[in-house]
N, C-alpha and C positions, 0 to 999 in steps of 0.2 A: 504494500500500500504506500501511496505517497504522503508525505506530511500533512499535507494539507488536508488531507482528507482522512487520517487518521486523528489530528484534531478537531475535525468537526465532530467526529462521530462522538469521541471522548466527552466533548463540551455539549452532546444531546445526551449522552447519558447522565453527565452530570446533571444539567435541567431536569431531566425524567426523573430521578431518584431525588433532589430538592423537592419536588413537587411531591412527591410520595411521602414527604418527610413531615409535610407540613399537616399541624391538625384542625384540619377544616370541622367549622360546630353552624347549625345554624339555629331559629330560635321560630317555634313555631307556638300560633296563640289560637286562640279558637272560641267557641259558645256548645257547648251542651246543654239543650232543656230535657226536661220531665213532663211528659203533658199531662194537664190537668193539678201542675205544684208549681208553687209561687220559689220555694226552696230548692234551687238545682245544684245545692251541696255535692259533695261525696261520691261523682259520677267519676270511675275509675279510666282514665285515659291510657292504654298500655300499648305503645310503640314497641314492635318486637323487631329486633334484628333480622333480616334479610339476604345483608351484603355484609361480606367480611370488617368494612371498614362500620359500620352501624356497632350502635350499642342499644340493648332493649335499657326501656326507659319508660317509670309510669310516673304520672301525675295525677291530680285530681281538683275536682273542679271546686270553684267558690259559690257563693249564695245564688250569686247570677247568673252560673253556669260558665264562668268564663275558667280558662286553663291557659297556663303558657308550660311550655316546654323548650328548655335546651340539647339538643341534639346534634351526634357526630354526624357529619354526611355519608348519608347511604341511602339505603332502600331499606322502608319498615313497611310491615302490617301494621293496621290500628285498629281497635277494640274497645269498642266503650261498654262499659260494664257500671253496675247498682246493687248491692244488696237489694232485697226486698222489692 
């Protein structure tokens, strides 16, 4: 190979492996109701892992249904869940 193109190649893998290194989070919000309740407490929000780089992650909701989540970048499932 000649130099030049032996350091390109060098200088995309370095990029490529930088990029891999970095930990990407993003921050997701939402509203769950309850029909027919004024209190949308305690509705279980559970992100489940997908993709190697995801992390499962639950949350749960406030009085007015509202939720936020911080999360790794990937690919989840989601699931919303209540007792009773």
């Amino acid at each position: 190979m000649n130099k030049k193109f032996t350091f390109l190649l060098e200088l995309a893998m370095f990029f490529a492996g930088a990029l891999q290194a970095q930990n990407r989070a993003v921050t997701v919000d939402g509203l769950c109701f309850l029909e027919g309740q004024t209190n949308h407490s305690g509705i279980k929000v559970l992100f489940t892992a997908v993709s190697p780089s995801a992390v499962t992650t639950e949350v749960f909701t406030d009085f007015g249904g509202a939720f936020t989540a911080g999360l790794a970048e990937g690919i989840y499932t989601v699931q919303y869940s209540k007792e009773g």
